[in-house]
N, C-alpha and C positions, 0 to 999 in steps of 0.2 A: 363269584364270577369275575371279579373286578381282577382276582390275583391270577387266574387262570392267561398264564404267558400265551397261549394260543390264539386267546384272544382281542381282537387287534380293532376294536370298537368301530370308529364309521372311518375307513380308508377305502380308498375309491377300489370298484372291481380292476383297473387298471394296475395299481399299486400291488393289490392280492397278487395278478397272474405274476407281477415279476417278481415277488417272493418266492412263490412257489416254483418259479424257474430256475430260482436261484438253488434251492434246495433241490429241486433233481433228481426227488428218487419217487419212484410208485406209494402213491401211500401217504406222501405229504400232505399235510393240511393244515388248514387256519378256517374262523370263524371272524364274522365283520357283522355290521350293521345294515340292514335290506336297505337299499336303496328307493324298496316300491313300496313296502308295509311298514310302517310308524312302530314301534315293539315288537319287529321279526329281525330274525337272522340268517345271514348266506351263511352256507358250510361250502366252501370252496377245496377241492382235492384234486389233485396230480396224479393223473394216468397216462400212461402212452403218451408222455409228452403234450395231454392235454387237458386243459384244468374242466372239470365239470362242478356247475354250481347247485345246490341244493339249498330249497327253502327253508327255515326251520320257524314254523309259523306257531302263535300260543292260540289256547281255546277259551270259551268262554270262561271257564275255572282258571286260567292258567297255566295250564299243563303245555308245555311245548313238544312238537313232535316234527317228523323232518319228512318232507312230500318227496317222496320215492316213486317207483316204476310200479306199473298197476299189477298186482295180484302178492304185493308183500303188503300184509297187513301192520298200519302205522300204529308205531307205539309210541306213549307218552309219559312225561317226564318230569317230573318238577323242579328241577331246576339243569342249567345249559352244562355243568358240567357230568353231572348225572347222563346225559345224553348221549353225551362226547363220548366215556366211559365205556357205555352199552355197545355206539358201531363201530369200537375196537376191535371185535372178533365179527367174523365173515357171514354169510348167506342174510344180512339184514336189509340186501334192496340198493346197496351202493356198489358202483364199481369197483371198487375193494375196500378194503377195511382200514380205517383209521389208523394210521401205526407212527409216521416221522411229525408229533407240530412242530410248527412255524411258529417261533417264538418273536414276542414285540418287541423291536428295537428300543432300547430307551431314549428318552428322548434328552442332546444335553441341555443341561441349564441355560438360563436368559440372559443374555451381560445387560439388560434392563436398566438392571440398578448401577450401572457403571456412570451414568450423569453425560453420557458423552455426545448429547443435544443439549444439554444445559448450558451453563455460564462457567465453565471451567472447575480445575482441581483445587488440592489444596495447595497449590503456588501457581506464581502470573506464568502465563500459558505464552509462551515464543511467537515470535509475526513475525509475516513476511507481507510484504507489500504488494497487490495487485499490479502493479507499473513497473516498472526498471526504474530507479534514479527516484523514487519514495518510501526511502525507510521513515521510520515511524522518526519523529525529531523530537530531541531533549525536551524536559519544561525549561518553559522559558523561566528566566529571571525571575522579571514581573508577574508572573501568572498568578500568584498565590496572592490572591485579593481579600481573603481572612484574615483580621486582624491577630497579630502573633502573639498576643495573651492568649485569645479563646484557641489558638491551633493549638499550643505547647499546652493549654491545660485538656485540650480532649486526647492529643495523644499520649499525657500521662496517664487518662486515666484508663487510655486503652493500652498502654503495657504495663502497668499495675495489674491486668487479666491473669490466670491462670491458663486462659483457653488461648493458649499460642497461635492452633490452627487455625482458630473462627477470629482473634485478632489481628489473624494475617490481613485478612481481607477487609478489617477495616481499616488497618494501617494504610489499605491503595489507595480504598476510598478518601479518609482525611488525606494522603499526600496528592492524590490527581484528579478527584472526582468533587470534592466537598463546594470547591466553587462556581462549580457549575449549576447547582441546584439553584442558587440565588441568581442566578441571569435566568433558568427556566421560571424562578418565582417575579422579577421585573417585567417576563412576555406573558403573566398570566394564568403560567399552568399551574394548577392546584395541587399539584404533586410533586413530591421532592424524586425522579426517576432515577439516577443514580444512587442516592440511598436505596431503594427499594430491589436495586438490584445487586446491590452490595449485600443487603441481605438475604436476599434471595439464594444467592449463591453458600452465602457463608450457611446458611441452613440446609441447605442440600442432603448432607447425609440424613440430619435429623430426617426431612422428607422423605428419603428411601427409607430409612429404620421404619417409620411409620406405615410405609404402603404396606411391607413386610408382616407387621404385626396387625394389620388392619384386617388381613384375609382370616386370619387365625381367629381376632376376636368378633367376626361378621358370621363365620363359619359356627363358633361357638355357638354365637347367640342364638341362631339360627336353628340346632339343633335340640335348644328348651321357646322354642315357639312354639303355642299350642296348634292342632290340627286343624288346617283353613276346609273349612262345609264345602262341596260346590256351589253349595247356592252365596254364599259369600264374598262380598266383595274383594278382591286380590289385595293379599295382604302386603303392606308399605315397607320400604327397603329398610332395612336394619342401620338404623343411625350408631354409627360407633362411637361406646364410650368415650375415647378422648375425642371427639367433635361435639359432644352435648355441651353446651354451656350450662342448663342445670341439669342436677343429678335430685329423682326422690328424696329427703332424706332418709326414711327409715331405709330405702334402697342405699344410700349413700352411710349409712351407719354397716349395713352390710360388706358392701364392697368394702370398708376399709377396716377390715376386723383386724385382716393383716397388716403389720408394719411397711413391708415393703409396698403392697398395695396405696395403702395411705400416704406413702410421700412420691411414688410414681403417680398419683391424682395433683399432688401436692404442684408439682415440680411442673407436667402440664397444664395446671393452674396458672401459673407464675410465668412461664411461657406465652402462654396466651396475650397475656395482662400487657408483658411488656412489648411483646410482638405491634399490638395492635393500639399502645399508647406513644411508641418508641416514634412513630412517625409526626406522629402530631406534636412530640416536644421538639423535636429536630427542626422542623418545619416553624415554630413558636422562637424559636432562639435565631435561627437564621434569619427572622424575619426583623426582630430585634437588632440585629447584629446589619444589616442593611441598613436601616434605617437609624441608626445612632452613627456608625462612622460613613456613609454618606459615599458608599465603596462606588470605587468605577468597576463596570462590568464588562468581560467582555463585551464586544458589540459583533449585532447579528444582522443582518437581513431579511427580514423575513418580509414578504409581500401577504397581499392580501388575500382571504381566500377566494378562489375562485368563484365568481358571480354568475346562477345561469341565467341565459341570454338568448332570447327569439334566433332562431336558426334566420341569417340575414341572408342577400344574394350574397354567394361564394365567386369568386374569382380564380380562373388559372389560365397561364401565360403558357401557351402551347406553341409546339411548330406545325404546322399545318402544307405537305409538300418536301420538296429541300429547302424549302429557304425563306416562306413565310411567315412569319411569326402572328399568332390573333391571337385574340383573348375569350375566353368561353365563363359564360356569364351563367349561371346553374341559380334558378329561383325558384326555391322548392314548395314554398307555399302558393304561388301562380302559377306553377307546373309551366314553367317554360324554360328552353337554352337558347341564350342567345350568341351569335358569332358575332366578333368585333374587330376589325381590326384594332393593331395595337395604335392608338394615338387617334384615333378615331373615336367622335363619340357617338354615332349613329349606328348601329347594329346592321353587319352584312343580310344577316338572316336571322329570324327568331322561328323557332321549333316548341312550337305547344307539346306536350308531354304524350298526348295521343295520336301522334303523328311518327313518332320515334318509334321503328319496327324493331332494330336487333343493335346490338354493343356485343364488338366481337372485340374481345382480349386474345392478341397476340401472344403465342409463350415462347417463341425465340427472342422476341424484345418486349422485356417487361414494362417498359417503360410508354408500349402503342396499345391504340386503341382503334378500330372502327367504328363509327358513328353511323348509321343507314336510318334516313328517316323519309316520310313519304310528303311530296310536294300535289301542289295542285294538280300541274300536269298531269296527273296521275305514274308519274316516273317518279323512281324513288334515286334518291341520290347518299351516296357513301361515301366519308369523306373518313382520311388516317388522321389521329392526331399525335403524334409524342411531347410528352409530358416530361418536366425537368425530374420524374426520380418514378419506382414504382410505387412508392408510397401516396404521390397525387392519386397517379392513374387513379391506383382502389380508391381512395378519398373520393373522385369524380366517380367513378361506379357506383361505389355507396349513396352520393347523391340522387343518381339518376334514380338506385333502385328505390332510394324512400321518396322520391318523387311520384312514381309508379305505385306504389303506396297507397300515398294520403289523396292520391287522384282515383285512385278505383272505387268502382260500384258496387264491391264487391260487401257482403253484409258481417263473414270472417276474413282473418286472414288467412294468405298462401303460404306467407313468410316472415320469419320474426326472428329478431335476435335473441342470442344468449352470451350472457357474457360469465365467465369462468376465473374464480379466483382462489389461489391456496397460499397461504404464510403459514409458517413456526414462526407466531409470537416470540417464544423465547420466556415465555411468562411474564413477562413484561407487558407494560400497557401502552397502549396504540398511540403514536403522536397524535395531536389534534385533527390534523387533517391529513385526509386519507384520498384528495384528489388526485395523484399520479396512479395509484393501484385502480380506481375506480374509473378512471377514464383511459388505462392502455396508453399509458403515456412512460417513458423510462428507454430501457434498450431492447434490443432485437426488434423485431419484426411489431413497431407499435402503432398507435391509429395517429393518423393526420391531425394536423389540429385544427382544421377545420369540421372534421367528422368525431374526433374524440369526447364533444361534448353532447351529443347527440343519443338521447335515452336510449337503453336496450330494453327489452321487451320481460326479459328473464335475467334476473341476479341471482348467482347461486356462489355465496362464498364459502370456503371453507379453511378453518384455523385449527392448527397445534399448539399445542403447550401455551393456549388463552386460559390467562387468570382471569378475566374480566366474568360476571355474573352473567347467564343466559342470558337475560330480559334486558340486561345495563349493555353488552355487548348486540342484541338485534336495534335495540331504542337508537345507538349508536352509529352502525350500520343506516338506518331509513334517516337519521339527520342530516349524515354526508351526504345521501343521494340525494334529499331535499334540500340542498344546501348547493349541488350544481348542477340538478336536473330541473328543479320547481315541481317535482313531482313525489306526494306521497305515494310509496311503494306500499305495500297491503305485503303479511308475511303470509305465503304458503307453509312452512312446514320449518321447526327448528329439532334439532334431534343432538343431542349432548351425548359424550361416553368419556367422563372427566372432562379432559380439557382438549378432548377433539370435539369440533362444534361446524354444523352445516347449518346455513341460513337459505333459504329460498325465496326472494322476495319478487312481486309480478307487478307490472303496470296495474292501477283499477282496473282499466277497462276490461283485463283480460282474466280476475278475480270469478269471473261466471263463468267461464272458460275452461277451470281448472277444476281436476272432481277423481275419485278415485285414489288419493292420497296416503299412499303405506310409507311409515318409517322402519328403520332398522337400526340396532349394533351389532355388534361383534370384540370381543374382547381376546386378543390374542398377546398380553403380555405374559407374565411369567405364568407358566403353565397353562397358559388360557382362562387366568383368571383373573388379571390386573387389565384394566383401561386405561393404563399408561400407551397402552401400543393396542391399534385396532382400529377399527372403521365406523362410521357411521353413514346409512343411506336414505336417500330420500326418492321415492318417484311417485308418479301421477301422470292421468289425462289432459292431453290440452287441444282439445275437440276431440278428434279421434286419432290421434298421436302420441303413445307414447312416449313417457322421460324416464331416465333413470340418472340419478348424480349418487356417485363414493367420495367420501372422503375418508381418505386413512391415514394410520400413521403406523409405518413398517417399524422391523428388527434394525437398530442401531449398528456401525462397527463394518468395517470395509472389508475384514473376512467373514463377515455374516450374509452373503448371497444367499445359502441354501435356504437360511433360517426365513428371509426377505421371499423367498418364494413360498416358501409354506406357507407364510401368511397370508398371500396374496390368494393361496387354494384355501386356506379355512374360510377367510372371507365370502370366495365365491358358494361357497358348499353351506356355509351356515347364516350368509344375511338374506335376510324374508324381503321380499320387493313383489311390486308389480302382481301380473292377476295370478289367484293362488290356483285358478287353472292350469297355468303353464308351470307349475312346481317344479314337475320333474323334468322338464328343460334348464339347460345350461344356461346360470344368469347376465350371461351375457347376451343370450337370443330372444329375451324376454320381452326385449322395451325397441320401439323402431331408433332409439337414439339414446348411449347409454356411455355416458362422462366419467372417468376414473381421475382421480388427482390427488394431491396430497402429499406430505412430505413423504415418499417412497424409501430415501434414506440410502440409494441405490448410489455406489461409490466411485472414482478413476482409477482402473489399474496401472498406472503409471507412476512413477516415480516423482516426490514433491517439488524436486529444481525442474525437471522437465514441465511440468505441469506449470507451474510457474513461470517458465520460455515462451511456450507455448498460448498462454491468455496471455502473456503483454503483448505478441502479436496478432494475437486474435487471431489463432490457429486451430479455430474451434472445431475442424471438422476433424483432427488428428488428437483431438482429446476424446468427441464422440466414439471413434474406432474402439476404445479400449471403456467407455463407458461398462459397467457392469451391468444395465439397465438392457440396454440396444445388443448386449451379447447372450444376453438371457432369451431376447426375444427371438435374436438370430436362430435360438437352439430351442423355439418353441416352449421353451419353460413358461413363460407367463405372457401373459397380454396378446391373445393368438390371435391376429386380424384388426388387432387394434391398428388405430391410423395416432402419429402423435405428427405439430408442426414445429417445421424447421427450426434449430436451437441455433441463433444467432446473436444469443448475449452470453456473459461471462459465468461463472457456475455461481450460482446462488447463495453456496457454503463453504464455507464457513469464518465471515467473516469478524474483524475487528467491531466490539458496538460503539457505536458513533460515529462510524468512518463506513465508507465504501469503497477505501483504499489499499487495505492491508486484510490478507487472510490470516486467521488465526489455525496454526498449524500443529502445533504441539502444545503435549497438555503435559503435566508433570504429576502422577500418581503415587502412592505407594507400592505400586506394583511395578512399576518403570513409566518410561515415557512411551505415552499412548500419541499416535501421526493421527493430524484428519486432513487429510488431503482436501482440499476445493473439489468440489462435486456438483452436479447438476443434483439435488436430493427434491428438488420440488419440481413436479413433471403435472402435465393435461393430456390424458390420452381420452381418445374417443373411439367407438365401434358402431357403426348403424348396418341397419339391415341394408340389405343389397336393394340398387337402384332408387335410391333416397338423394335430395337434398343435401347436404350439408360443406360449408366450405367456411376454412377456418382464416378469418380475416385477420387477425392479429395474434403474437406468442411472444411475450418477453417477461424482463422486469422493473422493478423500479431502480432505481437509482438515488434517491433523497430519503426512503426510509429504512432508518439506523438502529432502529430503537432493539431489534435483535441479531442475533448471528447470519440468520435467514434472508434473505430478501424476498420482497412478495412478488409471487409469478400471475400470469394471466394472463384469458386467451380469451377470443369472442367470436362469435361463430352467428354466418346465417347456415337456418334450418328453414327447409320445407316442412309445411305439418298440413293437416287435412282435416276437412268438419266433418259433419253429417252429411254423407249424401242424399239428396231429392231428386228422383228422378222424375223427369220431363212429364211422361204420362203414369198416370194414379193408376196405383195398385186396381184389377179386375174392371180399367175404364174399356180392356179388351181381352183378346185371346193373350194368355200368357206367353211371353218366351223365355226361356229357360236359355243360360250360357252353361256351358259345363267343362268341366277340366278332366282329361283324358291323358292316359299313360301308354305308351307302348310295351316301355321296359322299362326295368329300373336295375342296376347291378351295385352292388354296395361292396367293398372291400373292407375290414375291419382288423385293428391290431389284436387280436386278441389269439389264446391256445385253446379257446372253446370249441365242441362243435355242434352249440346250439341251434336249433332252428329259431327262424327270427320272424317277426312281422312286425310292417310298419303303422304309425300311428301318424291322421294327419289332421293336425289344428289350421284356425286361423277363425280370422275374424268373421271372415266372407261365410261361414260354413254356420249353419242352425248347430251341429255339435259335431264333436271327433269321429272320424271313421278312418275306418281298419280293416289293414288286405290280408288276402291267408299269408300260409306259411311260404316262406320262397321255395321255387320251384327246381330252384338249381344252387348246387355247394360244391366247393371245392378246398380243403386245407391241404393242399399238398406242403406249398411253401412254407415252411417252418415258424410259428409268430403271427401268421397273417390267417382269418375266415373268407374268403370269397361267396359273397350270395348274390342271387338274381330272380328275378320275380316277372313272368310274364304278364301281357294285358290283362288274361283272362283273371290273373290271383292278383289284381288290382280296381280300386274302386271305381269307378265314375263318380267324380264330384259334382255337385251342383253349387254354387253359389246362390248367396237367399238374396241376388241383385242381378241383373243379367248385361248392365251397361257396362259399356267402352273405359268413361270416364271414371267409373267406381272403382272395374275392376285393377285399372292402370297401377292403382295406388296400393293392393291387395299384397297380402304375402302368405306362405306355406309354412308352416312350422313340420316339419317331419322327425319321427323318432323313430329309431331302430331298437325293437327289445326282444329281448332272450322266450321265445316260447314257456319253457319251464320257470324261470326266475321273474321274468314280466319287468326287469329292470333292462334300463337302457343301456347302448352299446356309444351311442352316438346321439345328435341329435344335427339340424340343420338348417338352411330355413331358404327359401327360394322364392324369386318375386316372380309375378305373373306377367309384368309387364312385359318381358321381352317374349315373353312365349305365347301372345296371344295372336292368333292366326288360322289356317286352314290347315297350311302343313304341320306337322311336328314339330319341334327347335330340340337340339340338344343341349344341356345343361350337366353341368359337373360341380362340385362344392366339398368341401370339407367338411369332415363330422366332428363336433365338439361333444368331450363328455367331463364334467366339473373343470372346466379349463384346461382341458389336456384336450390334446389331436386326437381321435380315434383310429381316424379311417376316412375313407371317403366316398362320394355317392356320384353318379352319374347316369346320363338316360334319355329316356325321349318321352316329350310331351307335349301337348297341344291348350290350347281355352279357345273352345270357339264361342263365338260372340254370337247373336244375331244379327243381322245388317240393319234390322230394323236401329237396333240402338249402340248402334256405331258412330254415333256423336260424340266430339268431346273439343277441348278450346284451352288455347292455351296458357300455361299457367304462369304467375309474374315472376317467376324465376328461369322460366322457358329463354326469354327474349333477351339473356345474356348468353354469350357461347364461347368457346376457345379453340384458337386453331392456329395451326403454323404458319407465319408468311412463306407465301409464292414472292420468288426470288423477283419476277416482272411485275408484279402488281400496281395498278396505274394507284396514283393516291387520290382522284375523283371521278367516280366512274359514275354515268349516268345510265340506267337501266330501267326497263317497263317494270311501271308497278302492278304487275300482274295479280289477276284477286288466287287469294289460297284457295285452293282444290279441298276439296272435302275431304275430312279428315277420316283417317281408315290406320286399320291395325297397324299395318305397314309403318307407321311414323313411330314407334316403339323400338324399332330395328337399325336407327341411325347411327347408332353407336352401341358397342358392349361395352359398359364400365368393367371399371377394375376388379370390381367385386365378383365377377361373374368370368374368368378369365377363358379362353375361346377351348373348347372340348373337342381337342383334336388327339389330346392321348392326356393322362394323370396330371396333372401340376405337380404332384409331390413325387419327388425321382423314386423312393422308395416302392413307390407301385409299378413301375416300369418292369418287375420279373414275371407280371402276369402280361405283356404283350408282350416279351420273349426278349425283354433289352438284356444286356447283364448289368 
């Protein structure tokens, strides 16, 4: 079946109809992988211009047979080509007979093995200097602080080598890197770093030969493994021969019957040996060599690490008016602000933290603030402040909000940080301290340093091309945060696929919190079987809010986009996440908060001098235009509704190591000279459900750590999340009332040549289990490409939810899916929050349908949740009482106003605003749907 060209294994239904459009004639076909049955297959065919899919489901024996139109009796089959074979001729129950397949495109090879995130070729790789007027500068004279016996006897004895190529690179090392190692052995560090990446590189290909040969003899082995029982426990990964340190001997007498065998053991024998002793002599002699002539070292500065420190009173020097300047005094463990003038030491006003109503952020001037807090008088008074940059401002917000915080009664929390981190190590090992990447301190858009030291609630790192050992690398991770937070972090979840590695680590407090825990990978290197390139995920509950975190590591190579996006759909199509109820939804709709990041590998189409002009004057937003990342997304290819924050540092790749001056631009191959353009290749994007929480407080990089080509990125983010709800009065302490969610209509448009009937499917939390409306009532494919369906009241359910309050339902969402009557696979999916629709009248609603990360279509409609009045209660939440709004050009800067009590809280206050996510349903968002309301 495997050689059978037609068929085209698990490619989305989407993928199929454009094959078969492409081919064009009656009669066309392909076969794929169901989408809805584990071990079925579609049979997809070309008629009149329109694809018709057919199940081809197996029996309890195995016999596969294909579910037809009722009164052709189904025949069966032992094996898919056999099948195929039979509805090549006519009257067997299909729109017509088999005759043109669709044959599978090959796929090309992986330049994987090209090294081209590595440490370079086999000659020194060209720079150019991030700045105007910083070319790289000669050695100096004096640099070479090795005594000239021990140099001129190691580079005799490294060109005395036969191996030219692998001598090259130690030739750089002894002439620019050898004395370095001895000033990082005077600061302490236990490792010689530039030897190790001297070698690193110079072994390279070996590493590639090895991945190479690895798949072959895993595969081998694999296939004299005896037959695992079910009842048995799952049998352990196949350790490949050359990683065994012993070998059986009567096994090892075997293996080496053959000559070549025996000195291919021999030879990675002997590799090993020196590999893993080479360092510790090197390291023995230079320390020797120190300590006999008494060498000067360069000399460094290196400060101390960073100590953590009790959150004190914060201070910021604001204007207040046109032209007064005070001082706002924020003390977060007495929950109070106090106003001061400046040179004054008695406080004009002090504001207990319970008395502060709203912080209204300005977004015409980033730099203001409103303050509105309530006074005795029972008048509330508002006072503007701006602040010397927008980096206080948030700084001063972030205080307020964790003042608000640590002063509530609350028994969970409403709001909690996360904080988000991706490097390419570079295989190299981590400098010692790791306090710029972990505290969002470096460039672009970073945290204050006043708030930068201040614990986040969620640590989720993730790294490429770490050599370090799982448990040596998380041990690693929880010492630096213990080390400037005072706080032991507890690990959620570590999930390895080689040397892609995500760490998850929580506050204690929040270790009971956390529950529901699924990991993932995904291997999409060469052929989808190496872990050199691929993903690893992580997600979980945290009360009743979902998480989802990716880390991946994409296709290498600046004309590899296409390869970059197919990876990004394998990922989404084959990593296991989240509740295994929502499978067959799109895993992006799965989680209410769902973080992608990682070396993406995503390149600049611009030319290397321009690009280069361009970051010395920090003309970032004319490098983004041509970004391959932001042009993919433009065209819907990947990351569809993802939100990602402003790129306001320099591109992270591909830099000189040890410097953060100079990109390293070209490489010199046997093939020719390979360009790597400076590229943003490390991105954080994120996706939440609609009407959610979340705002991304910081996005840059570092700037001090060298130690690979990469620089580490990072972003931190407050999330809203939600507990268990308890309602007010106990379950049967009366008459029941039931809220219910009601449909008028619903019309759904679809890209597709089908003309299946459809019905929807609707999950969610709020709901005891899934229900399901009939067939739609109304179709139309005139338009060529497009299904138009619609569904009255009557062919839709009335929902109940198993909660009937205000406050539960607020926070509730609709997962819907659109599937094919006969096939039962999805066309779409979607997901819709209740909060804006809860009311008397109906509200209209529109959204996008996702199906494996492609657009399908789209949905739009009317709908209602009516509440009872009874429990129409609800209060507001510590993320509420921030807001953002435009300055009014006359705005006095102290206005003194009644503090009027709040009104009782009703549907209504759900309707203040439509976020972005929900865009206003006045006709399509997507221009393409505009030929069913008669645009052209």
């Amino acid at each position: 079946m495997a050689a059978a060209s037609w068929y085209h294994r698990d490619i989305s239904r989407v993928v199929a109809e454009e094959l078969l459009a492409r081919a064009g004639r009656d009669g066309s076909f392909l076969v794929r992988d169901s989408e809805s049955v584990a071990g079925a297959y579609a049979l997809c065919l070309l008629f009149q211009r329109h694809v018709h899919t057919y199940r081809i489901l197996p029996d309890d024996e195995g016999l596969l047979s294909v579910q037809t139109i009722q009164g052709i009796q189904a025949q069966c089959f032992r094996t898919l080509p056999d099948l195929i074979c039979a509805y090549q001729h006519p009257n067997n129950g299909l729109v017509t007979p088999l005759l043109y397949p669709v044959h599978r495109a090959q796929r090309a090879p992986d330049e994987d093995s090209d090294g081209e995130d590595g440490r370079g070729g086999g000659h020194m790789a060209s720079t150019v200097p991030a700045t105007v007027g910083t070319w790289p500068s000669a050695p100096m004279a004096g640099q070479a602080h090795i005594p000239q016996q021990l140099h001129q006897r190691l580079q005799e004895q490294v060109h005395s080598s036969p191996a030219s190529d692998f001598t090259g690179f130690m030739a750089e090392y002894l002439n620019h890197h050898v004395q370095l190692d001895p000033e990082a052995l005077r600061l302490g560090h236990p490792q010689l770093r530039h030897l190790s990446t001297a070698l690193a590189t110079a072994c390279r290909p070996l590493h590639s030969e090895i991945d190479f040969t690895l798949v072959g003899l895993e595969t081998l082995a694999r296939a004299f493994d005896p037959p695992v029982s079910p009842r048995s426990p799952a049998r352990e990964q196949v350790m490949p021969l050359c990683c065994s340190r012993n070998i059986h001997p009567p096994l090892q007498g075997l293996l080496t019957s053959d000559p070549d065998l025996e000195l291919l053991l021999h030879k990675i024998s002997t590799v090993n040996h020196l590999l893993s002793s080479l360092e510790k002599k090197v390291l023995k002699l230079l320390q020797e060599t120190v300590s006999r002539h008494n060498l000067v070292l360069p000399s460094a500065v290196v400060g101390p690490p960073p100590s953590a420190k009790p959150l004190g009173v914060q201070s910021f020097e604001v204007k207040a008016g046109k032209s007064q300047r005070v001082v706002l005094l924020v003390d977060v463990e007495s929950g109070t602000v106090a106003i001061t003038k400046r040179g004054s030491g008695a406080p004009e006003e002090l504001i207990p933290q319970d008395k502060i109503l709203q912080l209204i952020k300005y977004q015409s001037v980033q730099s203001k603030v409103r303050l509105v807090w309530a006074r005795e008088s029972q008048k509330s008074l508002g006072r503007d402040f701006v602040f010397p940059s927008a980096r206080k401002r948030e700084a001063f917000c972030q205080l307020l909000q964790l003042m608000k915080i640590q002063h509530s009664n609350l028994d969970e929390p409403e709001l909690i940080s996360v904080y988000i981190g991706t490097w390419n190590m570079g295989s190299t090992p981590p400098p010692r301290s790791l306090a710029s990447w972990l505290t969002s301190r470096g460039l672009g858009h970073t945290q204050d340093e006043t708030t930068a030291c201040i614990p986040h609630d969620i640590y989720v790192i993730g790294t490429q091309e770490n050599s370090l050992g799982d448990r040596e690398w998380v041990e690693f991770l929880r010492a630096s945060l213990k080390t400037l937070m005072a706080i032991d972090y507890r690990v959620v979840a570590l999930q390895c696929l080689w040397s892609i590695k995500i760490v998850v680590l929580v506050k204690p407090e929040h270790e009971r919190r956390i529950s529901h825990v699924h990991t993932s990978s995904v291997k999409t290197g060469i052929a989808n079987t190496l872990g050199n390139k691929g993903a690893v995920g992580v997600s979980f509950l945290f009360n009743g809010t979902s998480f989802g975190f990716i880390n991946c590591h994409l296709t290498s190579g600046s004309e590899k986009t296409h390869r970059r996006n197919q990876n990004y759909s394998d990922i989404l199509h084959s990593l296991v996440l989240g509740d295994k109820h929502l499978g067959g939804f799109d895993l992006t709709l799965r989680f209410t908060h769902l973080f992608w990041f990682g070396d993406l590998n995503y390149r600049l189409d611009m030319g290397m001098e321009d690009i280069l002009a361009r970051v010395t004057k920090k003309e970032f937003q004319a490098l983004l235009a041509v970004d391959q990342l932001n042009l993919e997304r433009e065209k819907n290819k990947v990351f569809l509704q993802f939100s990602e924050g402003d790129i306001s540092f320099p591109p992270t790749y591909r830099y000189e190591r040890g410097s953060r001056d100079t990109y390293v631009w070209q490489k010199f191959k046997p093939t020719g000279v390979r360009i790597n353009v400076p590229s943003w290749c490390d991105r954080i994007l994120w996706k939440s459900h609609p009407e959610t929480h979340v705002i991304c407080n910081s996005y840059g990089c570092t700037d001090d750590i060298v130690t690979s080509d990469h620089s580490p990125v990072f972003a931190t983010f407050e999330v809203g999340v939600t507990s268990q709800f308890v309602p007010k009065e106990a379950p049967g302490s009366g008459p029941e009332a039931l809220a219910c969610i009601e449909w008028e209509s619903i019309e759904v448009i679809l890209k597709t040549t089908s003309r299946s009937k459809c019905y929807i499917e609707f999950h969610s939390y709020c709901l005891e289990e899934m229900q399901r409306s009939g067939e739609n009532t109304f179709q139309n494919c005139d338009i060529p490409g497009f299904l138009k369906l619609g569904w009255s009241a009557k062919h839709l359910p009335v929902l109940n939810p198993i909660l009937p309050d205000l406050e539960y339902l607020g926070d509730q969402h609709l997962l819907l899916s659109i599937k094919g009557v006969e096939s039962c696979e999805s066309y779409g999916e979607c997901c819709i929050a209740l909060r804006s629709m809860i009311g008397s009248t109906a509200q209209q609603f529109e959204t996008f349908l996702f199906h494996r990360g492609e657009e399908t279509g789209s949905m739009r409609g009317w709908m209602r949740v009516r509440v009872p009045m009874e429990r129409c209660s609800t209060r507001e939440r510590l993320y509420e009482w921030i807001s953002f709004e435009e300055e009014e050009e006359d705005a006095e800067p102290v206005t003194d106003t009644p503090l009027r009590p709040k009104p009782p809280p009703s549907p209504a206050l759900f309707h203040r605003s439509r976020p972005h996510s929900l865009p206003e349903a006045t006709g399509y968002t997507n221009p393409a749907y505009f030929i069913f309301e008669g645009v052209p």
